[in-house]
C-alpha positions as CSV (number, residue, x, y, z in Angstrom):
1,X,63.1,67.5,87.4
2,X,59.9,68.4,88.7
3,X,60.5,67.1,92.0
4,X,64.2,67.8,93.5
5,X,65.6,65.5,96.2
6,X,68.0,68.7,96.7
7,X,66.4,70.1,99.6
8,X,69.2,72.1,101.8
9,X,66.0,73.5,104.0
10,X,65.0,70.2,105.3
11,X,66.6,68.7,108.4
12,X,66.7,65.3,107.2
13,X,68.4,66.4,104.0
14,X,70.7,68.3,105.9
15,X,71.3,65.5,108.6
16,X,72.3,62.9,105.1
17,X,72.4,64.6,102.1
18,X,74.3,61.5,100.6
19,X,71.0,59.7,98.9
20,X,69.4,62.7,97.2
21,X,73.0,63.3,95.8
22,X,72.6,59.6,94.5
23,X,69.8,60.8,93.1
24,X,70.8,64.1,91.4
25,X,73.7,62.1,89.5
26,X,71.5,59.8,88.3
27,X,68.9,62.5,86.9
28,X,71.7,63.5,85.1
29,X,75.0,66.0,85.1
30,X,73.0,69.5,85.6
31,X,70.0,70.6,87.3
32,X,68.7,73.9,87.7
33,X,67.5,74.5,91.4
34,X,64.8,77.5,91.4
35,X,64.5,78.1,95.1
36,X,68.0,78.9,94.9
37,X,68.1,80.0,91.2
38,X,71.7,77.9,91.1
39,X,72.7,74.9,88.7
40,X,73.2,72.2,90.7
41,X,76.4,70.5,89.1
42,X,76.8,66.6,91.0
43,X,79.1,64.4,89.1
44,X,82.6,63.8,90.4
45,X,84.2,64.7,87.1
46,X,82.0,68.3,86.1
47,X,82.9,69.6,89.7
48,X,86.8,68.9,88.8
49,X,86.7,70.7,85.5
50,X,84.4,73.6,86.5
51,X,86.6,74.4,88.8
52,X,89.6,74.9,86.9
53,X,87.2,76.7,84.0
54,X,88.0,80.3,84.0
55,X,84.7,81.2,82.5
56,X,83.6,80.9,86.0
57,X,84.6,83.2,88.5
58,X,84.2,82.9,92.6
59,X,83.3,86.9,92.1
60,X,82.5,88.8,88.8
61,X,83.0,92.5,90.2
62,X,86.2,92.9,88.7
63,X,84.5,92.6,85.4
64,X,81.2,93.7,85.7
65,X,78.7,96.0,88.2
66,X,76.2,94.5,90.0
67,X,74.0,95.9,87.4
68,X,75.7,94.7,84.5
69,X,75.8,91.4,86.1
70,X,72.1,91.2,86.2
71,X,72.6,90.7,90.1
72,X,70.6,93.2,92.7
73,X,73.7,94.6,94.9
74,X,73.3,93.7,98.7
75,X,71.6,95.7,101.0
76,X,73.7,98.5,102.5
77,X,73.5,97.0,105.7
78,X,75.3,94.3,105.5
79,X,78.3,95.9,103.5
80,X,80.7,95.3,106.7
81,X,80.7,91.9,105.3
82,X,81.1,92.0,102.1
83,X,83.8,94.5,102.3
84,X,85.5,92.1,104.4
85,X,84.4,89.1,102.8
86,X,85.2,90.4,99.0
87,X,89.4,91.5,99.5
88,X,90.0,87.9,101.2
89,X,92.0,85.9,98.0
90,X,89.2,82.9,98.3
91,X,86.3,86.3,96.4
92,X,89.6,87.4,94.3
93,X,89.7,86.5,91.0
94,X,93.0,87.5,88.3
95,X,95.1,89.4,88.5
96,X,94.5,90.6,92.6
97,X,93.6,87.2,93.5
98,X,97.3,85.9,92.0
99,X,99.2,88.8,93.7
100,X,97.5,88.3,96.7
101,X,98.2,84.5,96.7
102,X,101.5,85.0,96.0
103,X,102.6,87.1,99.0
104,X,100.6,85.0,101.3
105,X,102.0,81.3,100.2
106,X,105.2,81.9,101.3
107,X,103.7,81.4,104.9
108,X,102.7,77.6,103.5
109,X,105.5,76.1,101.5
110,X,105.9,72.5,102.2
111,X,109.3,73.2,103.9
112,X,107.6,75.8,106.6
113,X,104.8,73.3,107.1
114,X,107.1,70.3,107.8
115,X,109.1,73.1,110.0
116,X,105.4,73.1,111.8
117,X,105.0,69.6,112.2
118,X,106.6,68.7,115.9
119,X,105.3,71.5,117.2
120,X,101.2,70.8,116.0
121,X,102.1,67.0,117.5
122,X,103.3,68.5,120.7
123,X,100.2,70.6,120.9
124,X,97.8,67.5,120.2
125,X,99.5,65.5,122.6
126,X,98.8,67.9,125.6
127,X,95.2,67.9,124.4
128,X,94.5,64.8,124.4
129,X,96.5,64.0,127.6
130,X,94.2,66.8,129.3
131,X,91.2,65.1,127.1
132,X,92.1,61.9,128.3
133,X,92.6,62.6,132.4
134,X,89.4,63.8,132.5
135,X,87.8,61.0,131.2
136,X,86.6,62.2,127.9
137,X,84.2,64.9,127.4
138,X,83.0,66.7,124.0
139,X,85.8,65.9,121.3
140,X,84.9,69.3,119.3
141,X,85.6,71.7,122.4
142,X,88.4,69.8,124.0
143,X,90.4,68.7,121.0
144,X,88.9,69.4,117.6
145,X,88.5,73.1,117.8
146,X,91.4,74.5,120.0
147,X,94.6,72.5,118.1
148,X,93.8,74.3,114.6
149,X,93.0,77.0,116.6
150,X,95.8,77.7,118.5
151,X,98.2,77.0,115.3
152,X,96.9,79.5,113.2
153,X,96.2,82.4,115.7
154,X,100.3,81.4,116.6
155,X,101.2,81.7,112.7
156,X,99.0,84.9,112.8
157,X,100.7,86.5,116.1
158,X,97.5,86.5,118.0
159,X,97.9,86.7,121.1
160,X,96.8,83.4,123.3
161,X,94.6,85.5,125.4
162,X,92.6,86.7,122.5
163,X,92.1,83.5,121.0
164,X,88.5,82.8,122.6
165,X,87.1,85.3,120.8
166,X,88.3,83.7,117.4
167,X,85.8,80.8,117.0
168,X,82.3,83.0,117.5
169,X,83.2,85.5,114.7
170,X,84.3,82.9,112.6
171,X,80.8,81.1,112.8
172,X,78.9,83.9,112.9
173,X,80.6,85.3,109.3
174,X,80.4,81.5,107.9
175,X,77.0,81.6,108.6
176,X,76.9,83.9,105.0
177,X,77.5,81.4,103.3
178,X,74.5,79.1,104.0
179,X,72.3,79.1,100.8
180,X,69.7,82.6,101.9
181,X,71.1,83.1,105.0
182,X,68.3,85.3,107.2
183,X,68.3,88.6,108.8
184,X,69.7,87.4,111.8
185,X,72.5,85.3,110.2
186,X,73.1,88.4,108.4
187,X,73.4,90.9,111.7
188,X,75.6,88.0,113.4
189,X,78.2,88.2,110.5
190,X,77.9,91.7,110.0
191,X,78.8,92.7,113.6
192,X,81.8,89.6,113.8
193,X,83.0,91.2,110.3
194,X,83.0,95.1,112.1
195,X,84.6,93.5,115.3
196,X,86.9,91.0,114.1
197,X,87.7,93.9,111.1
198,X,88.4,96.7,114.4
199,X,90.4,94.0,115.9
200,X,93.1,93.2,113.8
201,X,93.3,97.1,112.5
202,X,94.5,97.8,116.1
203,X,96.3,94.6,115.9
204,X,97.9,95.2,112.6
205,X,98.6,99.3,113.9
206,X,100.5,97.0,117.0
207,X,102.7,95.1,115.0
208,X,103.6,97.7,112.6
209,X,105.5,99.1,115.4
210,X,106.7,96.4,117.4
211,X,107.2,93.5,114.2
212,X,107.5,90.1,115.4
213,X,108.4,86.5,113.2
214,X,104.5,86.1,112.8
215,X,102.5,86.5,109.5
216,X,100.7,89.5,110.3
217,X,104.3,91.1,110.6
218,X,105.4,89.6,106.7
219,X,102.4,91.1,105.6
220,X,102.7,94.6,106.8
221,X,106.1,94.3,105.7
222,X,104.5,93.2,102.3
223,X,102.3,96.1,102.5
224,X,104.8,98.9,103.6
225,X,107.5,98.1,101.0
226,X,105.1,98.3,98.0
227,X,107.8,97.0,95.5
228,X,106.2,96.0,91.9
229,X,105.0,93.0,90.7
230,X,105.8,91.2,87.6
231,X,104.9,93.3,84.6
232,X,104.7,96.4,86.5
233,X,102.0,95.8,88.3
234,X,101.8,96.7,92.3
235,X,102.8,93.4,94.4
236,X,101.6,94.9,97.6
237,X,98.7,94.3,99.9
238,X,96.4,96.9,100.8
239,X,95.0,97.6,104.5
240,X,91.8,96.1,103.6
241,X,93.1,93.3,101.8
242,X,95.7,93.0,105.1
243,X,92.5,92.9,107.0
244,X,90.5,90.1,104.4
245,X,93.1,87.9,104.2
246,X,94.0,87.7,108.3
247,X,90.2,86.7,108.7
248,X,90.0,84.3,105.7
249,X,93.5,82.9,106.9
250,X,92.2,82.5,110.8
251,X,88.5,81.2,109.4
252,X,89.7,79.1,106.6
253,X,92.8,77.7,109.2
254,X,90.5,76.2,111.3
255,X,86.9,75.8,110.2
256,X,87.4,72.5,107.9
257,X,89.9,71.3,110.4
258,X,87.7,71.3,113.0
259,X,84.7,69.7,110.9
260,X,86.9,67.1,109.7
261,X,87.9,66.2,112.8
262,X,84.5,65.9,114.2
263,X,83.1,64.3,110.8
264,X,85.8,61.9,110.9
265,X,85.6,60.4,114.3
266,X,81.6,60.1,113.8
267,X,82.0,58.5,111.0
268,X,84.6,56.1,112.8
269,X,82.5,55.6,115.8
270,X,79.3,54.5,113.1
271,X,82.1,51.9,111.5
272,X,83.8,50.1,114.2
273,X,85.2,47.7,112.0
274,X,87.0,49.9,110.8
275,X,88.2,52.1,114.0
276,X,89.6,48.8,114.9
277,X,91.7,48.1,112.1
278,X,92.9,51.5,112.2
279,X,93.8,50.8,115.7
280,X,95.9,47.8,114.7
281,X,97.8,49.5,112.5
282,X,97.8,53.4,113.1
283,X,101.0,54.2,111.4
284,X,100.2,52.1,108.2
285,X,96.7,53.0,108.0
286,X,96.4,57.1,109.2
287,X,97.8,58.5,105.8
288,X,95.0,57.1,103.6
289,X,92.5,57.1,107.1
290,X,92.6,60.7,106.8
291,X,92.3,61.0,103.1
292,X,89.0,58.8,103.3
293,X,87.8,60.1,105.8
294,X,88.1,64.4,104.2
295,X,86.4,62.0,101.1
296,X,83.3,60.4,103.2
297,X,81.9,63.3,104.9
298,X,83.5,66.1,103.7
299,X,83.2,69.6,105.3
300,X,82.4,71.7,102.5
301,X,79.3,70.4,100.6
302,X,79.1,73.0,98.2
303,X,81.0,75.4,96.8
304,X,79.5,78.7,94.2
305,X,81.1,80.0,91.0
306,X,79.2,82.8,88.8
307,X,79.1,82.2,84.8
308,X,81.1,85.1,83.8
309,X,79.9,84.5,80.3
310,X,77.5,82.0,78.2
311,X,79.2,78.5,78.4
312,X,77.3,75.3,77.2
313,X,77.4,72.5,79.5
314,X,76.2,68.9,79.2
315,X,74.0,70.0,76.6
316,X,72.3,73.0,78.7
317,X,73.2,76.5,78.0
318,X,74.4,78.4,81.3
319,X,73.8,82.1,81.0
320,X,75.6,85.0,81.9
321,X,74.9,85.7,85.9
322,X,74.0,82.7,86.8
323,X,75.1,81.3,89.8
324,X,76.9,77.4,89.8
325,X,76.5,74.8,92.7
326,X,79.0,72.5,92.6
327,X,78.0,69.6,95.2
328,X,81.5,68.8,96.7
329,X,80.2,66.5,98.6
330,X,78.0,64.4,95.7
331,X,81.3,64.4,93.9
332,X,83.2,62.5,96.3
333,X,80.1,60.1,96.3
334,X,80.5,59.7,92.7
335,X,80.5,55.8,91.6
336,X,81.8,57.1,88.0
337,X,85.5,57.5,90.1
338,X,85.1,55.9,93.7
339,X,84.5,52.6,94.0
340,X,81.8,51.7,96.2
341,X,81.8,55.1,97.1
342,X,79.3,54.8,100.3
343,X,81.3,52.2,101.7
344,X,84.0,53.9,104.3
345,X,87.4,52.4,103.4
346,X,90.2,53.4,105.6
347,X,92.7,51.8,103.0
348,X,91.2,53.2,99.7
349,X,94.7,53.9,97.6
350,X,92.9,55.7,94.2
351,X,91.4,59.1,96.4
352,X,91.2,62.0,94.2
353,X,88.6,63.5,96.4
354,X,88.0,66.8,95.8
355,X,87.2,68.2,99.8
356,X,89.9,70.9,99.9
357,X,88.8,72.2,95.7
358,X,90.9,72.5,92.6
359,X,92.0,74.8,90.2
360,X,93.8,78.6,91.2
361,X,91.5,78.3,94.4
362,X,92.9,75.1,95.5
363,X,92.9,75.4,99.6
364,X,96.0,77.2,100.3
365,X,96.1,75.5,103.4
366,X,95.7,71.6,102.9
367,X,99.1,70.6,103.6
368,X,98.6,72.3,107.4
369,X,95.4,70.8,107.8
370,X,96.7,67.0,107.2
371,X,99.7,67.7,109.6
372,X,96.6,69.0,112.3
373,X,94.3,65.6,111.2
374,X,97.2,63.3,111.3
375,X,98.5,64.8,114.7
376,X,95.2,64.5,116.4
377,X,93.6,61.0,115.0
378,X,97.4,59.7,115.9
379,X,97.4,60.8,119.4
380,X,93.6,60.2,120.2
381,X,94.6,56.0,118.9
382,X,97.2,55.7,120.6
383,X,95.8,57.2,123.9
384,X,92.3,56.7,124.0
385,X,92.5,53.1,122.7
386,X,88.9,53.1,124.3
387,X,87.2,55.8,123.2
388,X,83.3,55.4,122.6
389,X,80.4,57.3,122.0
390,X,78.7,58.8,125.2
391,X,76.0,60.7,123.7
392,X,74.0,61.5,119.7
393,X,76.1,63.7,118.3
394,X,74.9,67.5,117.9
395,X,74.5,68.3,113.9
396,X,75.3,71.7,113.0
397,X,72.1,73.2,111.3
398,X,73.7,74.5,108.3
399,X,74.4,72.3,104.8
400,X,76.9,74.3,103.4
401,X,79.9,74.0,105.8
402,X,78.6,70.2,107.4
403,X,80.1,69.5,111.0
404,X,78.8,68.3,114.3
405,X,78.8,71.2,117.1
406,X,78.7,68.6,120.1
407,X,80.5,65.2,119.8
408,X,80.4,63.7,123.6
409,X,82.8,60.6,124.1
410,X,84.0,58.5,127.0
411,X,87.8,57.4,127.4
């Protein structure tokens, strides 16, 4: 298409990307984007199936060089990050990305989650009772951000002290994964990766002495025994990947958490119709409120795979090395599987939404963050029956990971 409604550097595309997605999947099921040199893929169904393709890959380093690849390696300086960035499972592909999986799941069967669950609601329920006395406040900071928080850094071990420092290297690393993040995006997530990366070595060098019940203890333990995997193979985790997988686990445990929250009461707040029948029936409604409301505005809008060789999709040949888009948050728009898709429905039953991925990447985490959603949206209902806006909310400037940075309310 000669002219692209897909415009991620534009604030008004960024503010409501939702009508140039409706016009993307009517253009047709592929697009290539040349400022970004991607293939933008916006249909509900292609983003489902290229995800479980193995011909894509979220990395294609443990086939091919940089050179091989036809890609220009980063520049030196910001190799804190991708070394960091590269040995988390979410950049693994086959067979590390299954061993690394593997060791790290056990920390997220249902069973351990459910285990999790009185303890996330008595956390939410202290925030909001604080949230509440004071009269309201901003939602992100005083509910949204520290539950998720707080529950993974205590899966992790970390200790409550250190917390604080958790949320500014998180941003400042998932700043990378704007589309062309600048030079100063780039220093910011380079010196969170060193830092964050120095913190948990001494952390990890801690707990190796002293272990503790905490995941950081099962995976030094997972590192140190070194036993082998099926077919030989090692089953272990190395430092690095100890390292990679604490930050993806402490980023990835609370960054869509905390957007969904904030997406999700916006998006509440602009349908009070709505907020008020979920009101009226909190414990009916909440299960498929929060499944709509991941579906509506969903934190992720995009998600990258690499074509790890020549596939032929939708009648368009995607090369070797090129780079695919697919629009997470078009696909959830998608009229072909949602009814009325633009239309907020707290009860929709048929919700295949696709916010937390498919396919061996599938969010590791999902069952956690419903437990977090449901235990915050349920206490906020049932006490702060009168919430309301008190201020526009503050949009985060970024497209990729979509959230609100301010959301002021009154109680």
């Amino acid at each position: 298409m000669d002219h692209t409604p897909f415009r991620p550097d534009a604030q008004d595309f960024v503010t409501d990307p939702y009508p140039a997605y409706a016009e993307l999947r009517a253009a047709g099921r592929v697009h290539h984007h040349p400022p970004t040199n991607q293939w933008l893929i916006p249909h509900h169904a292609d983003v489902s199936a290229l995800l479980r393709d193995r011909r894509l890959g979220r990395s294609y380093q443990h086939r091919f060089t940089h050179e091989e690849f036809g890609r220009t390696p980063p520049p030196p300086a910001h190799e804190p990050f991708h070394t960091l960035n590269d040995h988390g499972m979410l950049d693994l592909e086959p067979p590390d990305h299954t061993r690394v999986r593997r060791l790290v799941s056990q920390a997220f069967t249902p069973r351990t989650v459910e285990r999790l669950a009185p303890a996330v609601r008595r956390l939410a329920a202290r925030l909001v009772d604080d949230f509440v006395a004071a009269g309201g406040g901003d939602l992100v900071a005083g509910v949204a951000e520290p539950l998720p928080v707080a529950v993974i850094a205590e899966m992790l071990g970390i200790p409550a002290a250190d917390r604080p420092l958790l949320r500014p290297w998180s941003a400042a690393i998932c700043g990378m994964y704007e589309l062309d993040p600048d030079e100063e995006a780039a220093a910011r997530a380079v010196r969170a990766s060193l830092e964050f990366s120095d913190y948990l070595g001494h952390l990890i060098a801690e707990r190796r002495e002293n272990p503790g019940e905490d995941l950081i203890s099962a995976l030094i333990a997972a590192h140190d025994d070194g036993g082998a995997g099926p077919g030989g193979g090692r089953a272990r985790l190395t430092e690095q990947e100890m390292v990679s997988t604490c930050v993806l686990l402490l980023n990835a445990g609370h960054e869509a958490t905390v957007n969904a929250t904030a997406n999700g009461w916006w998006a509440l707040l602009r349908h009070p119709g709505q907020l008020a029948a979920l009101r009226a029936e909190p414990d009916a409604l909440l299960p498929t409120a929060i499944e709509e409301l991941l579906r509506f505005d969903t934190p992720l809008q995009l998600f990258e795979r690499w074509v790890l060789e020549d596939i032929e999709f939708a009648g368009q040949r995607l090369p070797r090395g090129s780079e695919v888009a697919l629009l997470f948050g078009s696909a959830n728009r998608d009229p072909a599987r949602f009814a009325d898709p633009d239309v907020l429905d707290l009860a929709r039953g048929d919700n295949p939404h696709i916010s937390f991925g498919a396919g061996i990447h599938y969010c590791l985490g999902a069952a956690l963050a419903r437990v977090e959603l449901r235990a915050s949206f349920g206490e906020l209902l049932a006490r702060a029956p009168g919430l309301r806006l008190a201020a526009e909310p503050v949009r985060s400037p970024g497209f990729v990971i979509r959230g609100v940075t301010e959301l002021r309310v009154q109680c």
